[in-house]
LUMKOL-338433 format. One record per residue (C-alpha): residue number from 1; x, y, z. Coordinates in Angstrom, 1 decimal, padded with zeros to 4 digits, m for minus. Layout:
N
NUM X Y Z
...
END
This chain:
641
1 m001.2 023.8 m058.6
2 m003.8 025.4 m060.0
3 m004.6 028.9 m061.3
4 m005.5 030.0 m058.1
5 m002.7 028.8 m056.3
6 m000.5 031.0 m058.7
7 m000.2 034.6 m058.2
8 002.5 037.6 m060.1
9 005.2 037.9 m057.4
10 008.4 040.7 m057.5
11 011.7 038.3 m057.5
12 012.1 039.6 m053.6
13 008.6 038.8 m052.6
14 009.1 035.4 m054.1
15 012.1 035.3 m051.7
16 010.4 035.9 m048.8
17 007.5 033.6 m049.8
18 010.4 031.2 m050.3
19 011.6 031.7 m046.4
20 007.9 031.3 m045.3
21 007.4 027.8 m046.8
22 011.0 027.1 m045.6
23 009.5 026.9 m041.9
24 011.7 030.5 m041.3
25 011.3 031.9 m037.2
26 013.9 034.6 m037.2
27 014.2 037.2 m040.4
28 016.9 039.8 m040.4
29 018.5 042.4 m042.7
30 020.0 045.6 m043.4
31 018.3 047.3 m046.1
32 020.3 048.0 m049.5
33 018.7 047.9 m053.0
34 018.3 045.6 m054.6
35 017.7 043.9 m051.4
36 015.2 045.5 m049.1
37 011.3 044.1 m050.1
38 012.5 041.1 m049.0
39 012.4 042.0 m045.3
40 009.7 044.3 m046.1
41 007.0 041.5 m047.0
42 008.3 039.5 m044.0
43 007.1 042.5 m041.9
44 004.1 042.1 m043.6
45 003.5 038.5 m042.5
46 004.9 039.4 m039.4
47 001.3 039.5 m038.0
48 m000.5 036.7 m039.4
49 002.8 033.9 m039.0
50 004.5 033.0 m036.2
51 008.1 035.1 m037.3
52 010.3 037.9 m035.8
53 011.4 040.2 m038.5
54 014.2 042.7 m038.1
55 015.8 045.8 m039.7
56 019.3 045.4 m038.1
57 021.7 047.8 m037.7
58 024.6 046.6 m040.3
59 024.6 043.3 m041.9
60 027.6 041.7 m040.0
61 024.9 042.3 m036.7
62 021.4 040.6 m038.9
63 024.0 037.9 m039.9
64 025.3 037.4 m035.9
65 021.4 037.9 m034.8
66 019.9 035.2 m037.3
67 022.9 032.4 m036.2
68 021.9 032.6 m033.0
69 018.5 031.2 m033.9
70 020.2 028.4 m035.7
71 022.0 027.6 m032.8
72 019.2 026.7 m031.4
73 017.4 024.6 m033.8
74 015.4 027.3 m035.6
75 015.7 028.6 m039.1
76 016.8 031.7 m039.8
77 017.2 034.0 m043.5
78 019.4 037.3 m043.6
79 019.1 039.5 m046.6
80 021.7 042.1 m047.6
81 022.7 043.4 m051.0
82 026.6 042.7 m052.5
83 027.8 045.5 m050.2
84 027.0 044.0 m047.4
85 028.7 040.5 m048.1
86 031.8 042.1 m047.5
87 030.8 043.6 m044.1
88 029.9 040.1 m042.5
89 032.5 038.2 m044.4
90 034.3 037.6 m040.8
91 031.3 036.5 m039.7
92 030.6 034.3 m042.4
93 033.8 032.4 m042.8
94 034.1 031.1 m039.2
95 030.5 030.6 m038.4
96 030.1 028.0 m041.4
97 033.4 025.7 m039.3
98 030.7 024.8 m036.5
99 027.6 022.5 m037.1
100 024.4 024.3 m036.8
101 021.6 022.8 m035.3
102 018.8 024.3 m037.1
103 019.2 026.7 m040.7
104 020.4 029.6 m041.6
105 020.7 031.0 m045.5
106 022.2 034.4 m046.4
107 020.1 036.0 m049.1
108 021.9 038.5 m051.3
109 021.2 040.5 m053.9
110 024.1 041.4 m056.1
111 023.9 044.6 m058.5
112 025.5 044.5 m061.6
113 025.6 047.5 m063.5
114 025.2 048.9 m061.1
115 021.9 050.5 m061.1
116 022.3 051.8 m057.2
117 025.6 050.6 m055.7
118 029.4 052.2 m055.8
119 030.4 048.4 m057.1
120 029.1 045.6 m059.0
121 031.0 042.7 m056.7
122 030.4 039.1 m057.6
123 029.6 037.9 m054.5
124 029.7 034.2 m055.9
125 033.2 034.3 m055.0
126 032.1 033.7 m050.7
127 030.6 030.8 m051.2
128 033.7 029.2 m052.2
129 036.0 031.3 m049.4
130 034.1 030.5 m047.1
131 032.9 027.0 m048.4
132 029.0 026.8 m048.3
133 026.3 026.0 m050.7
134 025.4 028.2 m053.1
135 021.8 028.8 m055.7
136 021.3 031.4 m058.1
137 018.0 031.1 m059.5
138 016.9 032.2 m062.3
139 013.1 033.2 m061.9
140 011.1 034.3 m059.3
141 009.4 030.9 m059.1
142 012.7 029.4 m058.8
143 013.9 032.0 m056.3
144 011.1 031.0 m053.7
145 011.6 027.4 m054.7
146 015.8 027.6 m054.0
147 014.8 029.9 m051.0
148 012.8 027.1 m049.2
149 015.2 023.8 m050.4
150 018.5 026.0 m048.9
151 016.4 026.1 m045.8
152 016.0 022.0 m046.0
153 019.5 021.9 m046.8
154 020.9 023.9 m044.1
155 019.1 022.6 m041.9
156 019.8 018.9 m042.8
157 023.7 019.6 m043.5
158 024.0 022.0 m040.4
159 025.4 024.7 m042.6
160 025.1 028.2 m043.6
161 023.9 028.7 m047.5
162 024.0 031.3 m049.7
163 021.4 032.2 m052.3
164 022.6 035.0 m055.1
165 020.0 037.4 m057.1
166 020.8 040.0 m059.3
167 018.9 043.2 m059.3
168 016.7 041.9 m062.4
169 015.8 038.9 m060.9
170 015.3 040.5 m057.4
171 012.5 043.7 m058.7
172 011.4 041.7 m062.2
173 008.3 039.7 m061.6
174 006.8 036.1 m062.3
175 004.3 033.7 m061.9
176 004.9 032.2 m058.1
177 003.0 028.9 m057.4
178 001.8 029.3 m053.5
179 002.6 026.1 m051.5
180 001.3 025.7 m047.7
181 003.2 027.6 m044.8
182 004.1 025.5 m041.8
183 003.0 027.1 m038.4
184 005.0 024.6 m036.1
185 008.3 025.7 m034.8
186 010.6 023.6 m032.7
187 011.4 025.2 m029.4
188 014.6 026.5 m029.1
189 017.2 025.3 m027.4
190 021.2 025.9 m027.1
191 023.3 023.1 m026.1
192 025.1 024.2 m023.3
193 027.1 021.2 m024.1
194 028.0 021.2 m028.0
195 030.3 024.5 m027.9
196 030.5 026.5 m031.2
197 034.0 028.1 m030.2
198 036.9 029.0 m033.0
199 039.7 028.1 m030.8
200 042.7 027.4 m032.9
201 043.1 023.6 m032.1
202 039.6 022.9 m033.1
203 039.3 025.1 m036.4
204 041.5 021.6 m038.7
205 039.0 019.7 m037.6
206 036.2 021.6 m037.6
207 037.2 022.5 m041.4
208 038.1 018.9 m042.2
209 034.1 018.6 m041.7
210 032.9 021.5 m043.8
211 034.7 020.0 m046.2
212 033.7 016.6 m045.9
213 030.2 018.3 m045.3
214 030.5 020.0 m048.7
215 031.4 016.8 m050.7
216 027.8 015.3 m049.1
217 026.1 018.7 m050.8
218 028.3 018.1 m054.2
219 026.2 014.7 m054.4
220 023.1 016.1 m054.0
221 023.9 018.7 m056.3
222 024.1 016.5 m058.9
223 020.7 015.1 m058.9
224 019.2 018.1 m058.5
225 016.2 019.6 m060.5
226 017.2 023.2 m060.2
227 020.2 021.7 m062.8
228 018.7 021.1 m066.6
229 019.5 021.0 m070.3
230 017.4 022.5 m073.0
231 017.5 021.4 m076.9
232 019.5 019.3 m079.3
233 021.1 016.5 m077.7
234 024.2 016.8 m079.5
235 024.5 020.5 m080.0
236 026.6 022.5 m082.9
237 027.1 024.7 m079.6
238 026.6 024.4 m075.6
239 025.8 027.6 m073.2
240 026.4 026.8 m070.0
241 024.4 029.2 m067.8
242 023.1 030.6 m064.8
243 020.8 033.2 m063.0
244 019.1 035.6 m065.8
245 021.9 034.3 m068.0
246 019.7 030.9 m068.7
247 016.5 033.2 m069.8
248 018.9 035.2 m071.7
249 020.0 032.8 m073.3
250 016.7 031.3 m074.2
251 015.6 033.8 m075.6
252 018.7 034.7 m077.9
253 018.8 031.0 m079.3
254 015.2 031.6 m080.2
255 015.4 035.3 m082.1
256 018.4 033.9 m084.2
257 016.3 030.3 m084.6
258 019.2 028.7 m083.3
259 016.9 026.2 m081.1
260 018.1 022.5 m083.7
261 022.3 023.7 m083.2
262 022.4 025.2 m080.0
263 022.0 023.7 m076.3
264 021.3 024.9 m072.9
265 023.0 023.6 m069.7
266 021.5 025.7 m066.8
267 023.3 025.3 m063.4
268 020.8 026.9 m060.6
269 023.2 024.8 m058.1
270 026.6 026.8 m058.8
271 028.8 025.5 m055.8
272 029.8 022.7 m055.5
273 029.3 022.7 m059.3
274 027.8 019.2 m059.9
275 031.1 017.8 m061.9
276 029.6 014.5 m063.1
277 026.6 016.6 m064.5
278 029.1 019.0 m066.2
279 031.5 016.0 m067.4
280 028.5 014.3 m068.5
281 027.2 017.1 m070.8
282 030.9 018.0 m072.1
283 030.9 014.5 m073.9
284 031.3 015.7 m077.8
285 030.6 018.9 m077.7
286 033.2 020.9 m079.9
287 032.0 024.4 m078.5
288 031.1 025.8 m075.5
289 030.1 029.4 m074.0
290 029.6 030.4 m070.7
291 026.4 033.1 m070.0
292 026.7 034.7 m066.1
293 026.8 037.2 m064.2
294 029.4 039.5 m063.4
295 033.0 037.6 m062.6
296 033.9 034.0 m064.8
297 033.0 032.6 m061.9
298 031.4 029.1 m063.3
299 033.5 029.6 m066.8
300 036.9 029.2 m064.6
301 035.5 026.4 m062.7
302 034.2 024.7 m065.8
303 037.3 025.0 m067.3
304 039.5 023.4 m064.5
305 037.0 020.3 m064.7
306 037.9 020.1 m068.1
307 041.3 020.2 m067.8
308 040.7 017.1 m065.7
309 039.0 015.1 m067.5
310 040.6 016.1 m070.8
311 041.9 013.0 m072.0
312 038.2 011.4 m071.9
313 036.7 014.6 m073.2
314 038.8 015.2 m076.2
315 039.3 019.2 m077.5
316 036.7 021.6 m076.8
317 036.5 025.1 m077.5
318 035.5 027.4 m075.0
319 034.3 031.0 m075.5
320 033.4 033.5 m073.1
321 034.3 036.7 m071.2
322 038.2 035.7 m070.4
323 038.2 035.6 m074.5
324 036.6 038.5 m075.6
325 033.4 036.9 m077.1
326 030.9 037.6 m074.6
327 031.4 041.0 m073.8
328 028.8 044.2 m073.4
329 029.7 048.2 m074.1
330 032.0 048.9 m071.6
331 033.9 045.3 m072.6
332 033.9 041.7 m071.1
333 033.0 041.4 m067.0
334 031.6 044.6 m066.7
335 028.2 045.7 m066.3
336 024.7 043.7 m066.8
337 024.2 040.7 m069.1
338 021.4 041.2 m071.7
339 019.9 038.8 m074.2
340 021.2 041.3 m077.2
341 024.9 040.8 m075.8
342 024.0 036.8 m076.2
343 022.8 037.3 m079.9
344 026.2 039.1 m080.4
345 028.3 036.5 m078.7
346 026.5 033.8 m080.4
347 026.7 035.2 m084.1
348 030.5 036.0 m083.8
349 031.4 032.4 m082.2
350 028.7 030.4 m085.2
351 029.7 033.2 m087.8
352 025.8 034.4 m088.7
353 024.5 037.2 m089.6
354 022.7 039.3 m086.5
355 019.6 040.8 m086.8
356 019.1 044.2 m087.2
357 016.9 045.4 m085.0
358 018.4 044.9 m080.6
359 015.9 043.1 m079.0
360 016.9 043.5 m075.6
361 014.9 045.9 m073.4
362 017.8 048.1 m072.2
363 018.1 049.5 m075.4
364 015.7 052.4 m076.6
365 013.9 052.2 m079.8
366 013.1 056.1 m079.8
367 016.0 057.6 m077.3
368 014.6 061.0 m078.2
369 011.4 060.6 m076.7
370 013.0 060.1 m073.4
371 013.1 063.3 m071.2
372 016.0 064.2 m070.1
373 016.1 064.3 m066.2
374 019.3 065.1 m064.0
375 019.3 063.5 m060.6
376 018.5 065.5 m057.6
377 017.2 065.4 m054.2
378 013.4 065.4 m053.8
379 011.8 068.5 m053.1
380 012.0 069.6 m049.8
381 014.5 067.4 m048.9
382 016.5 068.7 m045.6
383 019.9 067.7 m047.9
384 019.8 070.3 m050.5
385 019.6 073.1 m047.5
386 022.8 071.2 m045.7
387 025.0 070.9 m049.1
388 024.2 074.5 m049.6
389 025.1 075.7 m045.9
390 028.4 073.4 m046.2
391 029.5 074.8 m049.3
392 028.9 078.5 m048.2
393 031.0 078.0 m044.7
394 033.5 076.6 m046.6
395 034.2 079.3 m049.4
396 033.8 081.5 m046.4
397 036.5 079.9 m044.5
398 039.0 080.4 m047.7
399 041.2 077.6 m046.8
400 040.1 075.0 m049.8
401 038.2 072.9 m047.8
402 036.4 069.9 m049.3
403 033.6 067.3 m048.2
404 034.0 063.4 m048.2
405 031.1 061.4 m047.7
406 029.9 057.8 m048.3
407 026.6 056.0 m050.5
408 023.3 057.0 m049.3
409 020.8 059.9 m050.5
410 023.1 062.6 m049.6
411 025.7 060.5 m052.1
412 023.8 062.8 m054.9
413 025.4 065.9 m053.3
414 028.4 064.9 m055.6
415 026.8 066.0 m058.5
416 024.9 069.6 m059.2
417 021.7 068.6 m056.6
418 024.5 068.7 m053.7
419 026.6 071.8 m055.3
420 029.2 069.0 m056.3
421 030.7 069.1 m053.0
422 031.1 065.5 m052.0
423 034.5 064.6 m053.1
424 035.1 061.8 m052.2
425 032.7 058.3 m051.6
426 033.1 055.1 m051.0
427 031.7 052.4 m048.7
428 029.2 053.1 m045.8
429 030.8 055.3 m043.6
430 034.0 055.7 m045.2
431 034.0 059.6 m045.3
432 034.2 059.5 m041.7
433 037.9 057.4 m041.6
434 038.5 059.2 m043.9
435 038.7 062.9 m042.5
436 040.9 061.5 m039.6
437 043.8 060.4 m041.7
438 043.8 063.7 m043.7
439 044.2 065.3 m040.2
440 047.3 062.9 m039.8
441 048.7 064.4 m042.8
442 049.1 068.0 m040.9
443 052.9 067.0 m040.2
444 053.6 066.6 m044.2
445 052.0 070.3 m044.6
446 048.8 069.3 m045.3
447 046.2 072.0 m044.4
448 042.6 071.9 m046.1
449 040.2 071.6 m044.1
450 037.9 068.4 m044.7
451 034.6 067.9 m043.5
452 032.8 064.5 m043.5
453 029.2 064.0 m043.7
454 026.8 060.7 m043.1
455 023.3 059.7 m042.8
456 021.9 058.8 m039.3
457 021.6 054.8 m040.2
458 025.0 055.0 m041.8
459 026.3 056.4 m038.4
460 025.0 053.6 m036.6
461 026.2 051.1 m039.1
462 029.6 052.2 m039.4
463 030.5 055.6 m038.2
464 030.5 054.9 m034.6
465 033.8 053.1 m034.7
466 035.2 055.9 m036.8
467 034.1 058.3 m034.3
468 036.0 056.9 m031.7
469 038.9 056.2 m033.6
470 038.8 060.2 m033.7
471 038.6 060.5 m030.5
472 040.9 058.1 m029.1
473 043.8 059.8 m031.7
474 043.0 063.4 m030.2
475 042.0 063.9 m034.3
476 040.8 067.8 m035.8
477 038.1 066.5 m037.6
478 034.5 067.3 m038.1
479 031.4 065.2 m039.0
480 028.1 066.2 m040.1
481 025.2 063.5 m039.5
482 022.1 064.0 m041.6
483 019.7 062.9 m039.3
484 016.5 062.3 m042.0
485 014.9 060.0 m039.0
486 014.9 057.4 m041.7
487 016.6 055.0 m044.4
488 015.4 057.2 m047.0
489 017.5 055.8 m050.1
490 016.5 052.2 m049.7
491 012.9 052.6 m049.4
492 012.4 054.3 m045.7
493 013.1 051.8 m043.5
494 013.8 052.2 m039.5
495 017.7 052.6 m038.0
496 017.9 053.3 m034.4
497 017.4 057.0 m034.7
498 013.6 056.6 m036.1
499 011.1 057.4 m033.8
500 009.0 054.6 m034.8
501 009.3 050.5 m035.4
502 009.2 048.7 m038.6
503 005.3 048.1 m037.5
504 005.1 051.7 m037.6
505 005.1 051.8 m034.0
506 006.1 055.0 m031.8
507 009.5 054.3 m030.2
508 012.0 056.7 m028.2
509 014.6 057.2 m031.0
510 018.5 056.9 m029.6
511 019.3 060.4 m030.3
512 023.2 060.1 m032.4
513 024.0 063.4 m030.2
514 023.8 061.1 m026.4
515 026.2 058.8 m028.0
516 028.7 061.7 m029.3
517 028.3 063.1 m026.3
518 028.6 060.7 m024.3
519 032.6 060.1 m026.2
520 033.0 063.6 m024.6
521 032.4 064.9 m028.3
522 031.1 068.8 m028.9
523 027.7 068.7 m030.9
524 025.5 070.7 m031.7
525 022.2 069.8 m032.6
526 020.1 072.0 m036.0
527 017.5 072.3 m038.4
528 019.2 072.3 m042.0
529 015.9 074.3 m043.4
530 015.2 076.4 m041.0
531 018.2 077.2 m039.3
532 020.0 077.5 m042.7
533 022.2 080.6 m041.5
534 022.6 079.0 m038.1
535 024.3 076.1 m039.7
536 026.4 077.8 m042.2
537 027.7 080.2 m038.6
538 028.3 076.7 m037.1
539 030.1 075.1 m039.5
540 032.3 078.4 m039.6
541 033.2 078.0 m035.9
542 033.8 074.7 m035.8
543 036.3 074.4 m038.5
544 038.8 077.0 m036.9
545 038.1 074.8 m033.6
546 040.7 072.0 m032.3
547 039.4 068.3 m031.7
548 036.6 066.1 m032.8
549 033.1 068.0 m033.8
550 029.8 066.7 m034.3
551 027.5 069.1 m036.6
552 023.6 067.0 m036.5
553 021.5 068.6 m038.8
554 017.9 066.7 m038.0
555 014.8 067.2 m040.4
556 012.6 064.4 m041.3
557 012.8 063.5 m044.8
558 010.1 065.5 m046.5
559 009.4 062.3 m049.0
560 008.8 060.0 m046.0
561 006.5 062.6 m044.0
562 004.2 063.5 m046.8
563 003.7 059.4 m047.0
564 003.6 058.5 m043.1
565 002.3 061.9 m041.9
566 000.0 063.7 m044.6
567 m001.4 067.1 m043.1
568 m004.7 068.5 m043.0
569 m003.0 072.0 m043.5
570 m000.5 072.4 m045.8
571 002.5 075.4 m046.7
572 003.2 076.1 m050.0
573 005.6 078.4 m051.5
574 004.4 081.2 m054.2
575 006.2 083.5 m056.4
576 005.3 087.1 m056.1
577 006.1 088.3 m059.7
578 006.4 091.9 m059.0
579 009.6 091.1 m057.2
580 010.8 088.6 m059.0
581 013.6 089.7 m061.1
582 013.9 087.0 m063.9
583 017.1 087.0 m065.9
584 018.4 090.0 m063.9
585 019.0 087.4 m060.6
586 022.2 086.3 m059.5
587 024.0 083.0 m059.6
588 022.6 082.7 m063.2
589 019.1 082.4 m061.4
590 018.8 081.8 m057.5
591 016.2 079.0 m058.7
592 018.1 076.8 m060.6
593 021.4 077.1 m059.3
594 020.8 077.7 m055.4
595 017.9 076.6 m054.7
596 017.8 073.4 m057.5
597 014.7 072.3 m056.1
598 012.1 070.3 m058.5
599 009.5 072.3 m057.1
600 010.6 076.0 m058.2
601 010.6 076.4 m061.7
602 012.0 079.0 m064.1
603 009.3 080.1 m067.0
604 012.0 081.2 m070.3
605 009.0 082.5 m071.9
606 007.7 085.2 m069.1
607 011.5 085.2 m067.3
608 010.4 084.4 m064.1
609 010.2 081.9 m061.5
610 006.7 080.0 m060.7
611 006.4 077.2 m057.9
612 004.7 073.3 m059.1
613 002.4 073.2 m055.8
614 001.7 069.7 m056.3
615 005.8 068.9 m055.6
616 006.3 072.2 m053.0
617 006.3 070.6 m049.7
618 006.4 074.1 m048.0
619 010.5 073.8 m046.3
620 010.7 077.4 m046.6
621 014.5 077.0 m047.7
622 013.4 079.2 m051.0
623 011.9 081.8 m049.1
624 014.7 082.1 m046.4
625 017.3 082.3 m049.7
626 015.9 083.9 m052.5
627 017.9 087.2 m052.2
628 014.6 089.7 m053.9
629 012.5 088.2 m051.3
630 010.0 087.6 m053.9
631 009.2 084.3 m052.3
632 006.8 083.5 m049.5
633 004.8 081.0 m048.2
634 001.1 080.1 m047.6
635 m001.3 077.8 m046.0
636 m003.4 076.3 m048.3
637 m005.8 073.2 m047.5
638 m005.1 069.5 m049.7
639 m007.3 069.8 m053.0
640 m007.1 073.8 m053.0
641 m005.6 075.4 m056.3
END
């Protein structure tokens, strides 16, 4: 390739590149960092390449929707991050027992850390529940190279395949060489006469072939390029790695100038491991360390190939995360890998000296240059009005009440942004469940009020069915839906209650409040911003009220509109100083502890509050609040001081 053909590519965009030169028809996902710029460039190729791209609404749905293009002979990618494994692992495990007829390869994108999930699963540990073929690549050229061979492979083997990224991989960027996109697509067909059914007396013979199926793939796996060795070939020491790990690795054998005693064996193809390959490079090697990411996923399965082959392999010592030597801050399997937790794994297992200074990039050189920034909702965001109308109902209702919610922007509302009120969160949606079985606990003497709230595309993904379990078990319980029109956390993409398309077209939204209703559900319907006092009077009512409740507070978030729908006029909030009362305000000052909005400041040297224009977004939620008045708004034109 030349230079020209080579271009800088994100570790997601590589991915999607990857699906393009893999001959991909049908593209679907949920959207879930690290995840989501994957189906986001698709959409962007959408118009010049002969694909349909989809934002679905939950991942066991994309996963359902993209099989049924391989059903027919197409090929088909679904992206999801590690979350979202487990919600189409039913899915998964049964669809892999029939014989597809065209290609289908999950693509997800685990998080260790995590840097934005409530987990950092391995989700290695699918591929071999529900046995198919899994890659983890290790750079973004690799991940577009894996992403288009699992399409070949899929399709050749008639089986679902998994590729693994890791957040690093997934928004770190590399050189991507371009190769040509086929434009010819078979024409789809189901076989009215090949049935993919699950009936009992077909699933032992239908897993008899997977199996068989998966012993054809081990083969291949064994010749394959995305499997290599780096440096000495009879090493003092042998890492055996994968994903990041392998670069990790690289680079720590190179800062300690270990490159003449210690040896690389990357695996890219990590099930079916490729046993001869690992027998093959065990031969009289007295050490070995395992470099991966998060579980001992390969360090187990190494292992138990060792143990059968020991007799030819003589003693070997392994080192890794079950033995203490690999291990980061918080100890071993736990949080991200890093090339300075390599240098300390390989100076206690060779006994050298480290060097002083970390060379990895997670770790500041001058800490306290770094400003110190709490998380908090953007400004203007409808949130920060709904956590502060929920928390005043329910000090006003006196009973002890309490919020349990679920991951998304409004997540934050367990810390100071949201007035700490989320007390519990979990999984998507699990807030919802869980108010109905603390109203099942009234006949043990429980009596606290709980209140659970989720986002409009979390409704859709998962609340529905905890909605009608409510209803169905004549449950006291009452939901909030913040209805933001978008999925703000993930980087705004449509749900079903956007009044647009992912091609930004207009749409008629499905409004959550016909479907509550519709389950003979009470709702009401509010502005969190400007109908502040409304909602904290509704949420009031509807506590002391028996049965299922639907509060939907529905603002657009502010973020999202400023981007999609920038005014000509704008509103701006202003501090009148001669009624601002500084130090002498309550709540240890109304601006930062009410309001807690970036854009309204407090000025320690003059002792009052001042607005940043440039981040007010003109809510009005300061000005209906501030208890002086000393806040009001005003129309100002874009480039005005």
């Amino acid at each position: 390739m030349t230079d020209q053909n080579r271009i800088l590519m994100m570790g997601n965009e590589a991915i999607a590149r990857g699906a393009l030169e893999g001959g991909v028809a049908y593209c679907t996902g949920y959207p879930g960092n690290p995840s989501s710029e994957i189906i986001e460039t698709l959409f962007k190729h959408q118009a010049h390449h002969d694909i349909v791209v989809e934002w679905s609404v939950n991942e066991i749905v994309a996963l359902e929707a993209a099989a049924a293009a391989a059903f027919t002979g197409l090929r088909a990618i679904v992206t999801m991050k590690q979350n979202g494994l487990s919600v189409c692992a039913d899915f998964l495990t049964t669809v892999c027992l029939n014989k597809l007829k065209g290609g289908l390869v999950v693509v997800v994108c685990d998080d260790p850390g995590p840097l934005t999930s409530s987990n950092e699963q391995d989700s290695r540990h699918f591929a071999r529940m529900a046995q198919i073929p899994l890659f983890e690549p290790a750079t973004a050229a690799e991940a577009k190279e894996m992403t288009r061979s699992l399409l070949d492979l899929s399709h050749r083997h008639g089986i679902p395949c998994l590729l693994r990224s890791v957040a690093r991989l997934s928004h770190g960027r590399g050189g991507v060489a371009l190769g040509p996109v086929p434009e010819a697509k078979e024409t789809p067909v189901f076989d009215t006469t090949q049935p993919l059914v699950g009936l009992p007396f077909l699933v032992a013979q239908n897993h008899r072939r997977l199996l068989e199926t998966m012993a054809d793939v081990r083969e291949e796996n064994e010749a394959s390029h995305f499997n290599s060795r780096y440096g000495p070939e009879n090493p003092e020491l042998l890492v055996i790695a994968s994903g990041v790990g392998v670069l990790q690795s690289r680079e720590a054998i190179a800062a300690l100038d270990l490159t003449e005693r210690v040896g690389v064996l990357k695996l890219g193809t990590t099930w079916p491991l490729p046993t001869g390959l690992i027998v093959e490079n065990l031969k009289r090697r007295p050490a070995v360390v395992f470099i991966e990411e998060v579980d001992t996923f390969v360090e187990d399965r190494v292992k138990i190939i060792y143990a059968e082959h020991q007799s030819t392999l003589g003693p070997i010592a392994f080192y890794g995360k079950s033995t203490g030597e690999v291990s980061g801050p918080l100890g071993p399997g736990v949080g991200e890998m890093n090339t300075d937790i390599v240098i300390d794994a390989l100076t206690r297992i060779l006994d050298i000296d480290r060097p002083s200074a970390k060379t990895g990039s997670l770790t500041p050189v001058r800490p306290e240059l770094l400003v110190p920034r709490e998380l908090a909702f953007c400004s203007g965001c409808p949130h920060r009005a709904a956590f502060f109308a929920i928390k005043t109902a329910l000090t006003l209702d006196g009973r002890n009440g309490f919020v349990v919610g679920d991951i998304g922007c409004y997540g934050l509302a367990a810390g100071a942004t949201g007035y700490h009120q989320i007390k519990a969160l979990h999984c998507m949606g699990s807030g919802m469940g869980n108010v109905s079985g603390f109203d099942r606990l009234k006949k043990f003497g429980f009596d606290q009020p709980a209140v659970a709230v989720v986002g409009d595309s979390t409704f859709y993904h998962a609340g529905i069915p905890a909605l009608a379990n409510a209803v169905t078990n004549e449950t006291d319980a009452l939901f909030i839906v913040l209805d933001n029109s978008v999925t703000a956390m993930t980087g705004f993409q449509i749900n079903p209650a956007s009044p647009f398309t992912g091609k930004g077209e207009e749409k008629l939204p499905l409004k959550i409040e016909d479907i509550t209703r519709g389950m003979h559900v009470q709702t009401s319907v509010l502005d969190p911003i400007t109908d502040v006092h409304s909602v904290i009077d509704t949420i009031c009512r509807r506590l002391r009220e028996p049965g299922v409740k639907v509060i939907v507070l529905r603002r657009i978030c502010a973020t999202f509109s400023q981007k999609a729908f920038p005014a000509e006029k704008l509103s701006v909030a202003r501090v009148e100083a001669a009624k601002c009362i500084g130090d002498a305000c309550g709540c240890n000052r109304f601006c930062n502890r009410v309001v807690s909005c970036p854009a309204l400041q407090f000025d320690e040297t003059n002792h009052s509050a001042y607005v940043l224009e440039e981040s007010c977004t003109g809510c009005n939620l300061c000005v209906q609040l501030c208890p002086e008045g000393a806040i009001v708004l005003e129309e100002m034109f874009p480039g005005e001081n």
